[in-house]
VOKE-217049 format. One record per residue (C-alpha): residue in one letter; x, y, z. Coordinates in steps of 0.02 Angstrom, whole numbers, padded with zeros to 5 digits, always signed. Layout:
<nodes>
AXYZ...
</nodes>
This chain:
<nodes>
X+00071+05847+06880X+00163+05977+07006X+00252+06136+06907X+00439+06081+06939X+00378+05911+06844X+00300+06013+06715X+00433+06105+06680X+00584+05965+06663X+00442+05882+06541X+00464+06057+06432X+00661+06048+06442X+00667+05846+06396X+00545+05886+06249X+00668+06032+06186X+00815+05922+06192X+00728+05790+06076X+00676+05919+05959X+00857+05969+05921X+00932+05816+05902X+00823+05778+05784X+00847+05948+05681X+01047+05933+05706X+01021+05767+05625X+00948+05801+05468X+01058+05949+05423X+01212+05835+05453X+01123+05696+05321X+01114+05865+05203X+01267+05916+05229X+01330+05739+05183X+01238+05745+05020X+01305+05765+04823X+01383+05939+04887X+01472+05877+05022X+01677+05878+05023X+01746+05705+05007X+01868+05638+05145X+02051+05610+05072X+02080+05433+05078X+02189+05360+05230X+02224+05220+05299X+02184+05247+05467X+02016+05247+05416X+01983+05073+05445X+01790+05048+05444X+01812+05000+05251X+01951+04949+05202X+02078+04842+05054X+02229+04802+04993X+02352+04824+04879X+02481+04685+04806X+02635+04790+04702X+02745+04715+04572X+02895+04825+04514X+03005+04747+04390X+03132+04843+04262X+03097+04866+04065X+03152+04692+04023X+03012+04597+04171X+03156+04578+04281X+03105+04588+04485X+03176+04719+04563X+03217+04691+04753X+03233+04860+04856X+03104+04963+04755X+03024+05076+04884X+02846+05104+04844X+02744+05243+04899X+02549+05313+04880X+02515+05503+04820X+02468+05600+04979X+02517+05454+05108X+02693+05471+05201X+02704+05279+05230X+02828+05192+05090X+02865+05014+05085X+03009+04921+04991X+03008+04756+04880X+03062+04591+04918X+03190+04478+04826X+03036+04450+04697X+03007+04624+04677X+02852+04612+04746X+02776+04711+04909X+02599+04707+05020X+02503+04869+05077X+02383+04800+05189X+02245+04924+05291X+02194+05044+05125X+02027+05126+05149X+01905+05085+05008X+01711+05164+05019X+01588+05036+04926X+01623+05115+04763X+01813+05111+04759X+01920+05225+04842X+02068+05263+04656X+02250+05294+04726X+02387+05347+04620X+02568+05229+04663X+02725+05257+04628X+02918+05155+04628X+03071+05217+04645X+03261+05132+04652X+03422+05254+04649X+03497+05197+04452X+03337+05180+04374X+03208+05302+04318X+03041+05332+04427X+02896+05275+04392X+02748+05347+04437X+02554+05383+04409X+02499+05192+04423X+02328+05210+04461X+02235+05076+04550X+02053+05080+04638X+02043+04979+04809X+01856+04913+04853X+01817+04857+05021X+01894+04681+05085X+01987+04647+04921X+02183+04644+04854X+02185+04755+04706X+02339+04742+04585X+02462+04864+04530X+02608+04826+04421X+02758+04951+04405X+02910+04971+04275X+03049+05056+04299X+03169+05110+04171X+03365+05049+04177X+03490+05095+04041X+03565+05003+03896X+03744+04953+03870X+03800+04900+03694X+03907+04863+03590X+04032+04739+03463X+04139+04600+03492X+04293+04577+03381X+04383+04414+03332X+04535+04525+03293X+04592+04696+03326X+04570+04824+03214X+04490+04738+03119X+04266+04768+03105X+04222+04650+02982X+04266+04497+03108X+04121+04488+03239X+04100+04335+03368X+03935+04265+03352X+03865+04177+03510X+04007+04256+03633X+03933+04305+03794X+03928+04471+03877X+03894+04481+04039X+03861+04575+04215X+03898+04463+04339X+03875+04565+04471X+03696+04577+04415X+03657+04408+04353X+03642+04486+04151X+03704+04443+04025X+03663+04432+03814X+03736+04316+03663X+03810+04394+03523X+03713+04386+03341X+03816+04363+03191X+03880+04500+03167X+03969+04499+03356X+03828+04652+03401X+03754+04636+03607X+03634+04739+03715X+03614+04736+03893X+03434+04792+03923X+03384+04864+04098X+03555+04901+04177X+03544+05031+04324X+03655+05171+04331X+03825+05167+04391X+03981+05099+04348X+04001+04911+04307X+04111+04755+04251X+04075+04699+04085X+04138+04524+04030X+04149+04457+03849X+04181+04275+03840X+04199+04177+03673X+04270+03991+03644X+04444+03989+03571X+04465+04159+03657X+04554+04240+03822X+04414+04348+03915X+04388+04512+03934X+04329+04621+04083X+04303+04822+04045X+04220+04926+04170X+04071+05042+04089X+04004+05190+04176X+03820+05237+04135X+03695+05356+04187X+03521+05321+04244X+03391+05288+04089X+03557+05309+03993X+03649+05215+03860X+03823+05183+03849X+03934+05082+03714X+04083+04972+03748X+04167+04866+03608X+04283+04710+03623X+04450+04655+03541X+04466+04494+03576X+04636+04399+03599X+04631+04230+03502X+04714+04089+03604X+04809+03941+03481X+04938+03852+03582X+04938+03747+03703X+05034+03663+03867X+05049+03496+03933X+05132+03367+04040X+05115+03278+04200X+05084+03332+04390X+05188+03174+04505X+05245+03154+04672X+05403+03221+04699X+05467+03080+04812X+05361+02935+04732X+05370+02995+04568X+05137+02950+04580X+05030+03032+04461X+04942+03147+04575X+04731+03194+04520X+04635+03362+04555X+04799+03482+04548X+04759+03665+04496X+04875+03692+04331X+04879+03896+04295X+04944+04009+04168X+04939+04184+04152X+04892+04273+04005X+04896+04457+03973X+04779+04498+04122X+04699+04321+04122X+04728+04182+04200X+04698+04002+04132X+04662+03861+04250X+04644+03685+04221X+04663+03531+04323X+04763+03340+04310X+04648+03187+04273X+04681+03029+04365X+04844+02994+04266X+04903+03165+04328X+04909+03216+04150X+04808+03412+04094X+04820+03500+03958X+04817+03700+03945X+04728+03740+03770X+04709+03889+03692X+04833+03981+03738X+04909+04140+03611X+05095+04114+03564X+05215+04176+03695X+05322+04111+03856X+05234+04056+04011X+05237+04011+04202X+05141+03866+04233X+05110+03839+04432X+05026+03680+04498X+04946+03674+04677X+04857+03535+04772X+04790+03539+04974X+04941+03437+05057X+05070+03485+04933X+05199+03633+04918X+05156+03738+04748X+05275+03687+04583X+05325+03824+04481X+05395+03808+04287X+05479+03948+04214X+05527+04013+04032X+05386+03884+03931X+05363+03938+03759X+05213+03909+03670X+05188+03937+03480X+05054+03972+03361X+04950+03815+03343X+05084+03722+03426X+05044+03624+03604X+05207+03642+03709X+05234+03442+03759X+05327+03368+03927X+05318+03498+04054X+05308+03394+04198X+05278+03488+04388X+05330+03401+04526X+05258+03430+04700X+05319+03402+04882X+05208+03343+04987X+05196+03440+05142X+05214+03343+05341X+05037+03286+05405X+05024+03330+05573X+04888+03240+05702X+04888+03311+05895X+04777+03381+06024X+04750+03412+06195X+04745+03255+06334X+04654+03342+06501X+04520+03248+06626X+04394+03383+06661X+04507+03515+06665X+04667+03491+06724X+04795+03447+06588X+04857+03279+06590X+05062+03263+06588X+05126+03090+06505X+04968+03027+06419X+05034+02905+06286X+04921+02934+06118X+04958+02801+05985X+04916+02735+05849X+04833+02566+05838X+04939+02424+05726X+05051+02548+05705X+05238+02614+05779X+05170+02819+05814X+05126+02865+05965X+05143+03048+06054X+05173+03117+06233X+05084+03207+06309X+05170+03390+06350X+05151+03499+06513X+05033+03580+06405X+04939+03430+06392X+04976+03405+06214X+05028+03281+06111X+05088+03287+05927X+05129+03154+05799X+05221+03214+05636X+05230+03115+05456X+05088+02995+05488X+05066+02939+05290X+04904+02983+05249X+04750+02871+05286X+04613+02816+05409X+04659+02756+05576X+04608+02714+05756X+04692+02816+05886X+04715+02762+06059X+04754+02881+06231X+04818+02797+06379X+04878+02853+06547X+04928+02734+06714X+04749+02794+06825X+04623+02815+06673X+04525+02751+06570X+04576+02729+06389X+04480+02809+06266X+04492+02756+06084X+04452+02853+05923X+04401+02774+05767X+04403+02828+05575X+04507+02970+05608X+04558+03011+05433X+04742+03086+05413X+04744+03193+05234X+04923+03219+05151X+04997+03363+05193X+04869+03415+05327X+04862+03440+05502X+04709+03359+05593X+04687+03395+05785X+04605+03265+05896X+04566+03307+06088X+04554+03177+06228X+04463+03170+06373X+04506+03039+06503X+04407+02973+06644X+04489+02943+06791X+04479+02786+06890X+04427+02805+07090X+04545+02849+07216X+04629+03021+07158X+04755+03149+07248X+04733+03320+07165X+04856+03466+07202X+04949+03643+07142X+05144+03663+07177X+05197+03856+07205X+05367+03954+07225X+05341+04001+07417X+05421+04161+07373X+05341+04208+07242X+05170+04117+07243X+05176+04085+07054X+05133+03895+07004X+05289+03801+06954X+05273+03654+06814X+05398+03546+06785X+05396+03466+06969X+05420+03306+07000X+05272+03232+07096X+05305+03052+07178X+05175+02953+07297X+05283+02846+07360X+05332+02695+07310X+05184+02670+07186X+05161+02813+07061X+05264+02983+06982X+05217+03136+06876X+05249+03302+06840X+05151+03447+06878X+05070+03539+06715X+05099+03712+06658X+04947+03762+06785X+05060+03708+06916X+04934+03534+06943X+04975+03379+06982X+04838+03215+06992X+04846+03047+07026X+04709+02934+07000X+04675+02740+07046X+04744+02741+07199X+04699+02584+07304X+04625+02685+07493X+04786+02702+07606X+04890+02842+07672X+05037+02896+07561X+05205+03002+07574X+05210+03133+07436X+05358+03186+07375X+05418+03354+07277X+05589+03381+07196X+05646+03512+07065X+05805+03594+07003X+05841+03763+07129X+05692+03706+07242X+05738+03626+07411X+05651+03453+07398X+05481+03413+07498X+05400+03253+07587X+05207+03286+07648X+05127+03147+07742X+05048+03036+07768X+04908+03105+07655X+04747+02972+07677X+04658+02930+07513X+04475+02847+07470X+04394+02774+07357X+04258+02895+07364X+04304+03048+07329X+04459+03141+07264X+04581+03217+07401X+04631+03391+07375X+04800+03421+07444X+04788+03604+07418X+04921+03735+07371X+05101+03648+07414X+05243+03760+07431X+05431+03745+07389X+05596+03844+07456X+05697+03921+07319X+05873+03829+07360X+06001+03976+07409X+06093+03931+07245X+05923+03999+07156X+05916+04152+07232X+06007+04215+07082X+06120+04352+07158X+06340+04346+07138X+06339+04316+07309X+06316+04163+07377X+06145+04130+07468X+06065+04297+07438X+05980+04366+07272X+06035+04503+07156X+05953+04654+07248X+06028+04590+07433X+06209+04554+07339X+06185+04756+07251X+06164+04833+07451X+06308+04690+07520X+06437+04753+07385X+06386+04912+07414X+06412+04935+07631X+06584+04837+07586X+06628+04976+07466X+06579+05123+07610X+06689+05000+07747X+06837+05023+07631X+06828+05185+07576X+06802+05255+07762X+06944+05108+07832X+07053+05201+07688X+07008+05392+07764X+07055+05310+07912X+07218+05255+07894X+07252+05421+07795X+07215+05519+07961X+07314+05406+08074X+07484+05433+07961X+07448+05615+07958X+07458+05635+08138X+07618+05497+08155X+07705+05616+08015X+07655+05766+07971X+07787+05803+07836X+07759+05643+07739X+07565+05672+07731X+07483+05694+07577X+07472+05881+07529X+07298+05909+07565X+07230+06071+07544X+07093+06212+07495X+07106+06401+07475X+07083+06439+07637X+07234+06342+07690X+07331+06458+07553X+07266+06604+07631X+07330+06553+07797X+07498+06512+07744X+07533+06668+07657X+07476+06758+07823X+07596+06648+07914X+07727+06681+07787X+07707+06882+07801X+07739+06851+08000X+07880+06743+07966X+07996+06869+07867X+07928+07004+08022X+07986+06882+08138X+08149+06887+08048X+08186+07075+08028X+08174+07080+08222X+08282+06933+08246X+08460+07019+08262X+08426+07144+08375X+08311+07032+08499X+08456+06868+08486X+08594+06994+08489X+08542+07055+08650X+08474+06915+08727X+08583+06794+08674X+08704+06733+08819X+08869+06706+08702X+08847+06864+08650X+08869+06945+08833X+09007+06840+08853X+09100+06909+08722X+09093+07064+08764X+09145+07036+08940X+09320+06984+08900X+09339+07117+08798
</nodes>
């Protein structure tokens, strides 16, 4: 063995050596002494489960309980059974013991379930937690405490609780979370009552009942206003105090409001198809049932209708009937079709247009006073001629057009602006357009076949001059605004005109047109006037030839 050999045998030799040593102190360390590891449960090499009920004081399930585990910052929440899983808990072979705890805002917490988890099995853990109590009486009579209901119910129906009465008219409501809630007392012979009770968590609160005895009665009959038939299933209502009694007609139309406390009443009777019936001013007495008060209702106008397209363009004139019968509907620009007062029943319907296909609807049930809507969708037969009609101006689709292949078929166009014909035998056609304040068209000869539908395009139309919409003839507001206006500037400048002309033809009968400045210059010409004057003797005395003259024969 050579010395580098010898040596790397020394150094592999050392290495084993420790590893060995390094692991029996860790096996000491591990012993009774050692610290235990916290239990977690990412520590998955053992590990359980835990199934958690939490229910209130009274056993009731409690959905939205959130559940957590002392030291763990993981929480989970209950389903609608109260009940939640916490799958993944690390358990040694002994039992790993967690501490659990519940918690739902209105109830009190409960805590410090303890519950040991062993290695692949679902331990149990059941938690309570604490609601309030609401309590109380329920009197037959006011002020009076010596009448309790027995058997009346008080309830929460918010919550689903509720409790009877014993016989002495006492309740409790066990469990109740905190807050405020609606508290109902209902009793036979009696109008109910609905108090709202405010209670804090773990608390108790106490609400008591008066209860308003109800002794009279109403009756009478619910008919047809036109037919004067006993009409079944219509809502009868009263209100009492803040109550409000319903009941409804039997087959003979006849009902009967009991229990009612003495006073005057508004009955109201409603029923789907009718108009409501109101009956003012009924007075009921103590133990008395107020006889005779009849409600008659109107029945409202049934309405069937729908849309009539093929694929998607809206079909114009579709005739919808009804089979063995006189109603039938048009079809609209809109495509639709409506037929009003159809008595109520079951009927086959029937949509029909010259081109198509009819299509028929059975069992299409018509209720009184409703409206039902039924669409069609026809097919058309082959040979079609599909097109859209537009202003030319404008480019906006125009419905309402009158759309003739001549001499076999005519339509209108829908409010798309679309026109189709279908079932045309293969030729070549003259299509014509005509429509109020549009100059009339003719486009042909268009060829059509069997095989496919012929698309005419976008067609356009001349606004006539009469439709251009302006006071003058031929031209359209804006063009008639700038026309009256250049007329006005030719008259008003022909006008300066002639004013001009008559002031040079004569000057003294010319309007007396002037400014400032023209003042100015007259008094100037004024001051040189009256100079012009002072000098006159002298200068006309001498210069004057009578005057000379004069003098001469002297």
């Amino acid at each position: 063995m050579g010395s580098g050999t010898f040596w790397r045998f020394i150094v592999a030799t050392m290495m084993i050596v420790a590893l060995v040593l390094g692991s029996g102190m860790s096996c000491e360390q591990l012993g009774d002494d050692a610290p235990l590891i916290p239990a977690s449960i990412s520590q998955t090499s053992y590990t359980g489960s835990i199934q958690v009920n939490v229910s209130d004081d009274v056993g009731r399930p409690i959905q939205g309980a959130v559940v957590s585990i002392e030291g763990n910052g993981s929480i989970w929440v209950t389903n609608l059974s109260g009940q939640v899983s916490i799958p993944g808990i690390y358990a040694d072979a002994n039992g790993t013991y967690y501490t659990l705890s519940a918690d739902k805002a209105g109830y009190e917490t409960a805590v410090n379930e303890t519950v040991t988890v062993t290695p692949h099995n679902t331990s149990y853990a059941h938690l309570e937690l604490e609601g309030g109590v609401i309590l109380g009486w329920v009197y037959g009579q006011i002020g009076s405490i010596d009448n309790g209901i027995a058997d009346a119910t008080v309830s929460i129906s918010a919550l689903g609780y509720s409790d009877k009465t014993d016989a002495d008219g006492n309740y409790r409501l066990y469990g109740i979370p905190g807050g405020t809630h609606s508290v109902t007392a209902s009793a036979p012979g009696y109008a109910n009552q609905t108090r709202d009770v405010t209670l804090d968590t773990a608390d108790f609160a106490t609400q008591l009942f008066y209860m308003i005895p109800l002794t009279g009665g109403i009756s009478g009959l619910v008919l047809h206003a036109s037919t004067m038939e006993p009409l079944a299933g219509a809502n009868l209502s009263v209100l009492m105090g803040s109550v409000t009694v319903v009941v409804t007609s039997d087959v003979n139309g006849t009902y009967l409001i009991p229990s009612l406390s003495a006073g005057t009443y508004t009955v109201s009777a409603s029923l789907e198809g009718f108009n409501e019936s109101i009956v003012t001013g009924v007075v009921v007495e103590s133990g008395e049932v107020t006889e005779d008060v009849d409600l008659l209702l109107d029945e409202k106008t049934t309405l069937l209708w729908g849309i009539v397209k093929a694929g998607t363009v809206l079909l114009v004139g579709a005739n919808v009937s009804i089979l063995g019968t006189e109603y039938y509907g048009k079809s609209s620009i809109e495509g639709e079709y409506q037929i009003v007062g159809l008595p109520a029943g079951t009927y086959v319907v029937v949509a029909s247009l010259q081109g198509y296909d009819n299509v028929t609807v059975s069992d299409v049930e018509v209720r009184r006073g409703l409206e039902v809507r039924l669409n069609f969708n026809l097919t058309g037969l082959p040979g079609a001629l599909y097109g859209i009609v537009v202003d030319a101006v404008t480019g906006d689709r125009l419905a309402g057009v009158t759309v003739v292949v001549l001499p076999l078929r005519e339509t209108i166009t829908n409010t798309n602006g679309e026109f189709q014909f279908t079932g045309l035998p293969a030729d070549e056609y003259i299509v014509r357009f005509t429509m109020n304040e549009y100059q009339p068209k003719e486009i042909g000869p268009i060829e059509t076949t069997l095989d496919e539908t012929t698309d005419m395009g976008r067609i356009e139309l001349e606004p006539t001059r009469e439709s251009f919409g302006g006071f003058i003839f031929g031209f359209d507001l804006a063009h008639s605004m700038m026309i009256l206006a250049l007329f006005l500037t030719i008259v008003i400048l022909a006008f300066a005109v002639v004013l001009r002309i008559r002031t040079f033809e004569a000057p003294d009968k010319a309007p007396a047109v002037y400014d400032e400045l023209d003042e100015e210059d007259a008094e100037e010409d004024g001051e040189e006037d009256e100079l012009s004057e002072e000098d006159a003797p002298e200068s006309s005395t001498l210069g004057e030839p009578g005057a000379g003259n004069r003098n001469s024969g002297r």
